[in-house]
C-alpha positions as CSV (number, residue, x, y, z in Angstrom):
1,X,-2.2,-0.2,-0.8
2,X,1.5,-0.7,-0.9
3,X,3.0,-4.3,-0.3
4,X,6.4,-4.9,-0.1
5,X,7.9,-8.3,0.0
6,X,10.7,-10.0,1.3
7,X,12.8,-7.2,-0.9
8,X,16.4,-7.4,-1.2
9,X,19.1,-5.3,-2.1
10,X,23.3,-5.2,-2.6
11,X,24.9,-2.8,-3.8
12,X,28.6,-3.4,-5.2
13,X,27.8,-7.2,-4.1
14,X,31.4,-9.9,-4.2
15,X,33.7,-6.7,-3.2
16,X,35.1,-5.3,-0.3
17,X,32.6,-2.4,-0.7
18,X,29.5,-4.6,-0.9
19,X,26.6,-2.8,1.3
20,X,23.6,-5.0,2.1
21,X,21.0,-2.4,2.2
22,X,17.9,-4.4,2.3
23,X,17.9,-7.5,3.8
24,X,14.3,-9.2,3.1
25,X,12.2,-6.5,3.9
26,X,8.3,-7.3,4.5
27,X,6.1,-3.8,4.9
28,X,2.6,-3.4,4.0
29,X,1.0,0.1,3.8
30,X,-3.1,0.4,4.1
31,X,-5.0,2.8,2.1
32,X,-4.9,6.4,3.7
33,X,-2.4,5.0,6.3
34,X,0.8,7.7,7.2
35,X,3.7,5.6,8.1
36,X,7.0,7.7,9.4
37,X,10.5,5.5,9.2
38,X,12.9,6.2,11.1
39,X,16.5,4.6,10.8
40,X,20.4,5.1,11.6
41,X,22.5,6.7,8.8
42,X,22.9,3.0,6.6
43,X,20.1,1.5,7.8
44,X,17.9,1.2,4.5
45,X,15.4,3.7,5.1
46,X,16.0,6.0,1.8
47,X,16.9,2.9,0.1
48,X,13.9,1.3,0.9
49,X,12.1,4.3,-0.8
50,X,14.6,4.3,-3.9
51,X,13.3,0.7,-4.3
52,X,9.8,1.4,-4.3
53,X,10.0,4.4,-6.4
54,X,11.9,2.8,-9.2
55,X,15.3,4.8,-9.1
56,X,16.9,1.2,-7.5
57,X,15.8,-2.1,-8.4
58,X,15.6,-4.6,-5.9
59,X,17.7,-7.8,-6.4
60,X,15.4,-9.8,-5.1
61,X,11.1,-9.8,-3.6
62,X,8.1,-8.3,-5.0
63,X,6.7,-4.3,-4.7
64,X,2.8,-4.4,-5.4
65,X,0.8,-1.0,-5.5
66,X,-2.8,-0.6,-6.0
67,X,-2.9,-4.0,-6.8
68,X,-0.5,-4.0,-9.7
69,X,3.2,-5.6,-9.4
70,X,5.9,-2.8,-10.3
71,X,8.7,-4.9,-9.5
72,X,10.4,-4.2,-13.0
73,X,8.3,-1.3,-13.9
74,X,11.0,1.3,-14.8
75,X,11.2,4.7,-12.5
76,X,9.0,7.3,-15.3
77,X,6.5,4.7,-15.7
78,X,5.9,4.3,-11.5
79,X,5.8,8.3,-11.2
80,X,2.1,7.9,-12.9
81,X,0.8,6.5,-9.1
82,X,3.5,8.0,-7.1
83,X,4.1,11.9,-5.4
84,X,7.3,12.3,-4.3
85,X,9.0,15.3,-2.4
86,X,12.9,14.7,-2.0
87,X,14.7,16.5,0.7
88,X,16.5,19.4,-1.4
89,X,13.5,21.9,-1.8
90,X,15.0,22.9,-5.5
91,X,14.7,19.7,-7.0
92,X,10.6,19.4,-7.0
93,X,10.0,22.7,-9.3
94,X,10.8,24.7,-12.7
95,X,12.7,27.7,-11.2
96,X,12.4,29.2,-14.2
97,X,8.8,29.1,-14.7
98,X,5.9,30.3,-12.4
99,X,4.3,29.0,-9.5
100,X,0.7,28.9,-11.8
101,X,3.1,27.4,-14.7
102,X,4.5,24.9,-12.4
103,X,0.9,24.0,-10.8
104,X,-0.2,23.6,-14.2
105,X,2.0,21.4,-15.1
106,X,2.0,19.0,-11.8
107,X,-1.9,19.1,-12.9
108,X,-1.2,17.1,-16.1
109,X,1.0,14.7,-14.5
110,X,0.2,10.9,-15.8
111,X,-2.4,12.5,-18.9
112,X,-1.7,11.9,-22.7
113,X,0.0,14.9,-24.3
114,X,-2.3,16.9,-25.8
115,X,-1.9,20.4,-28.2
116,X,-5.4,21.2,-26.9
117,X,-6.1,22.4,-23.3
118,X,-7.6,19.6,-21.0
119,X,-11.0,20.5,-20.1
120,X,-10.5,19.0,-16.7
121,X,-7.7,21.4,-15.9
122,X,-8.5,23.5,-13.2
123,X,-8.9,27.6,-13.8
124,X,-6.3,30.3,-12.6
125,X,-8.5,31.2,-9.5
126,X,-9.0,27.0,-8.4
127,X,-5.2,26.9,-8.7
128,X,-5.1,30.4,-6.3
129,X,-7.7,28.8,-4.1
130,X,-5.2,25.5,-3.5
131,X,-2.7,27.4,-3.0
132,X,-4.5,29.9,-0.3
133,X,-5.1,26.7,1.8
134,X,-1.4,26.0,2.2
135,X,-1.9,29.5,4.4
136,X,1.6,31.0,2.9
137,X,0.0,34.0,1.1
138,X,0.8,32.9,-2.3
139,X,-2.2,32.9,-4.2
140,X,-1.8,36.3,-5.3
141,X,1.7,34.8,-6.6
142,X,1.0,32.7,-9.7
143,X,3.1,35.0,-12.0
144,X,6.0,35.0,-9.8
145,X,9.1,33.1,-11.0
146,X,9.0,29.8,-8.3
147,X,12.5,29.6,-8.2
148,X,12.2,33.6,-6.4
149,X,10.7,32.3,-3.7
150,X,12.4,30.5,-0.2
151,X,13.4,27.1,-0.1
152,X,10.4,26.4,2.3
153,X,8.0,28.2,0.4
154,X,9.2,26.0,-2.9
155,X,8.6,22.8,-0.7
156,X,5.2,23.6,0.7
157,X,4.9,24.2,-3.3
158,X,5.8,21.1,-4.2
159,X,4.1,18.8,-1.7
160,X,1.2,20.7,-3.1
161,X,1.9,19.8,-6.8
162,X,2.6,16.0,-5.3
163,X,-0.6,15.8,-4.8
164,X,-2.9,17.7,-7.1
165,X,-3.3,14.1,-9.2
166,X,-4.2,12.4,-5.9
167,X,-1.1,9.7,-6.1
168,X,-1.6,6.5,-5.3
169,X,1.3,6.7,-3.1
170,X,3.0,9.8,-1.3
171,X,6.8,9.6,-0.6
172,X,8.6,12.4,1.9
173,X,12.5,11.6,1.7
174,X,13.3,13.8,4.9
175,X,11.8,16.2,2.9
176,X,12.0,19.4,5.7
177,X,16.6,18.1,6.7
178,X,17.5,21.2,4.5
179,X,15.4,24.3,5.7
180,X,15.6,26.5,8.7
181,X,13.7,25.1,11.7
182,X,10.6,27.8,10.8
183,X,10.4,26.6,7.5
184,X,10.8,22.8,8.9
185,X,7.6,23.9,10.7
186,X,5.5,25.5,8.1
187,X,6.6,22.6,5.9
188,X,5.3,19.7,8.3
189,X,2.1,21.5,8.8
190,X,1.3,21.6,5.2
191,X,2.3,17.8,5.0
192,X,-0.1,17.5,7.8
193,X,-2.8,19.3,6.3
194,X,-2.7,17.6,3.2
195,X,-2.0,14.2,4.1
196,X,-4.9,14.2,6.7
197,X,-7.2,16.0,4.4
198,X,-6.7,14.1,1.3
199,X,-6.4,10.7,3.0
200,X,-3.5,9.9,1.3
201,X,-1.8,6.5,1.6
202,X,2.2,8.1,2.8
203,X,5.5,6.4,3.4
204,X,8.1,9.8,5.2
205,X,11.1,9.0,5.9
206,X,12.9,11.1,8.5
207,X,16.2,11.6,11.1
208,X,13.6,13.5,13.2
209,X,12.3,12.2,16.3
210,X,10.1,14.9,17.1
211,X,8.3,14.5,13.7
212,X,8.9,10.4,14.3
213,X,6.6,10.6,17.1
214,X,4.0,13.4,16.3
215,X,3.4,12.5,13.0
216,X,1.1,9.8,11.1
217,X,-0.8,6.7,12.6
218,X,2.4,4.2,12.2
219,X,6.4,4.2,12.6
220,X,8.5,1.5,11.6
221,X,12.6,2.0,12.4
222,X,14.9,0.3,10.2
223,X,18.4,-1.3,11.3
224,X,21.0,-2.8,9.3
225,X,18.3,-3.2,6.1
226,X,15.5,-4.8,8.1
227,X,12.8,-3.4,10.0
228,X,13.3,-4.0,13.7
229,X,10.3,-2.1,15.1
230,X,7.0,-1.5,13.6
231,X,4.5,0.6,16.3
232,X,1.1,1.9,15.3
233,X,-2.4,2.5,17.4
234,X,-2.1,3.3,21.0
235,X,1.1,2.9,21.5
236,X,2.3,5.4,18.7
237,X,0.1,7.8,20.0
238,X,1.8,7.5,23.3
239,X,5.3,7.7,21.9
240,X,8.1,10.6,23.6
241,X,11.1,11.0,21.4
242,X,13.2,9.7,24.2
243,X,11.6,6.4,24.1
244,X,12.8,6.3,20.5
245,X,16.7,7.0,21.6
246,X,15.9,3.8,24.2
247,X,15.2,2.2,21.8
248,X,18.7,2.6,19.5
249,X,20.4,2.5,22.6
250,X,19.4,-0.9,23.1
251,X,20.1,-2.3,19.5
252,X,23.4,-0.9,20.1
253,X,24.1,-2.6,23.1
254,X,22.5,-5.7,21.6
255,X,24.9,-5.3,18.9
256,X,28.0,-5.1,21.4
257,X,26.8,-7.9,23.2
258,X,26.8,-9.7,19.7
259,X,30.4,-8.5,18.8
260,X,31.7,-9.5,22.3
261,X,30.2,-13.1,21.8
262,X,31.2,-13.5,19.0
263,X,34.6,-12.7,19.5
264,X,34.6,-15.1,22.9
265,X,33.9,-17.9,20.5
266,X,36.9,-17.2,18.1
267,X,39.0,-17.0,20.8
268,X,37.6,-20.1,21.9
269,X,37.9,-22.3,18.5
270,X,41.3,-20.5,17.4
């Protein structure tokens, strides 16, 4: 389980570039649940995974995973309970080595080094037989350089290495926002597929609506570093992507309505 609490976090804080990009944000994630978030360019959402990965530290609040605070735990240290795919397909993988080289090495992910071979390491043809489930023809691939093949193929790839260890956590930052629309689809099947089958407990962020809305069993949208919507059971299920742009519609009128008042009172007291 993830829990995040009351987190907090500035960046360039006392100049006239400070950014609050989290703003006391509370989110808990139950084992095996798929949460999608969904946000305005600025309004946390990758932030709010840099936090909880390790690559920013949060000013302020508390991250707990699996039961163990990783606060201050530094980024390497975290990537021994967390899987995460990033939205450039050539950052996951070794293009210089294999896709069975690659594989191998996503299998020892968070073991001792060793100059003997694990015994727990899985054979050539378990590694084919992972790989023939993703449905891409690439089990009869291994020996082929990865950095050969397509930018989707590498992602479907690398989700797959994400979660050979089973993590304790799964992060997708927009993970499918750089491939062609085909790819985008093979690539959100395989997440399907794997997340589903595997139970895995998954924080996606996304600028998607379609995906929003179709995937996992919980959305929470992000504003202005808080979390201004969190929808899950029924009512997720029933979600259309246009009753997502309703709703930024009406935070942006909100916010104008806001602006305007405020501005009647300065007026007012000037």
């Amino acid at each position: 389980m993830l829990d995040i609490r009351g987190i907090v976090k500035t960046f360039h804080p006392g100049t006239e570039n400070e950014v609050r990009a989290l703003q006391g944000v509370d989110l808990r994630v139950e084992d095996g649940s798929f949460v999608v978030v969904i946000g305005t360019n600025g309004s946390g959402k990758s932030t709010l995974q840099n936090a909880v990965s390790g690559s920013a530290v949060v000013d302020e609040g508390t991250i707990l995973l699996a039961g163990r605070d990783i606060t201050r735990w530094p980024e390497h240290r975290r990537a021994a309970l967390i899987g995460r795919v990033f939205q450039n397909p050539f950052s996951g993988t070794a293009p210089g080595m294999s896709v069975g080289e690659n594989l191998a090495l996503a299998e020892r992910r968070g073991l001792r080094r060793t100059l003997r071979r694990n015994a727990s390491l899985r054979s050539r043809d378990a590694l084919a037989e992972r790989v023939r489930r993703l449905g891409m023809g690439l089990e009869d691939r291994l020996d082929t350089e990865i950095g050969s093949l397509s930018g989707g193929q590498r992602q479907a790839l690398t989700l797959l290495m994400a979660t050979m260890r089973r993590p304790e956590l799964l992060l997708l930052d927009e993970h499918t926002a750089a491939l062609d629309p085909r790819a985008a689809e093979m690539v959100i099947r395989v997440t399907d597929d794997l997340v589903r089958g595997g139970k895995l407990t998954t924080l996606m962020v996304t600028h998607s609506m379609q995906q929003a809305v179709s995937l996992g069993d919980r959305l929470v949208m992000m504003h202005r570093g808080r979390v201004v919507a969190d929808i899950s059971g029924a009512e997720k299920q029933r979600l259309r992507p246009g009753d997502l742009l309703d709703r930024f519609d009406a935070i942006r009128r909100r916010e104008q309505i806001d602006l305007s008042a405020a501005e009647m009172l300065r007026e007012t007291y000037i």
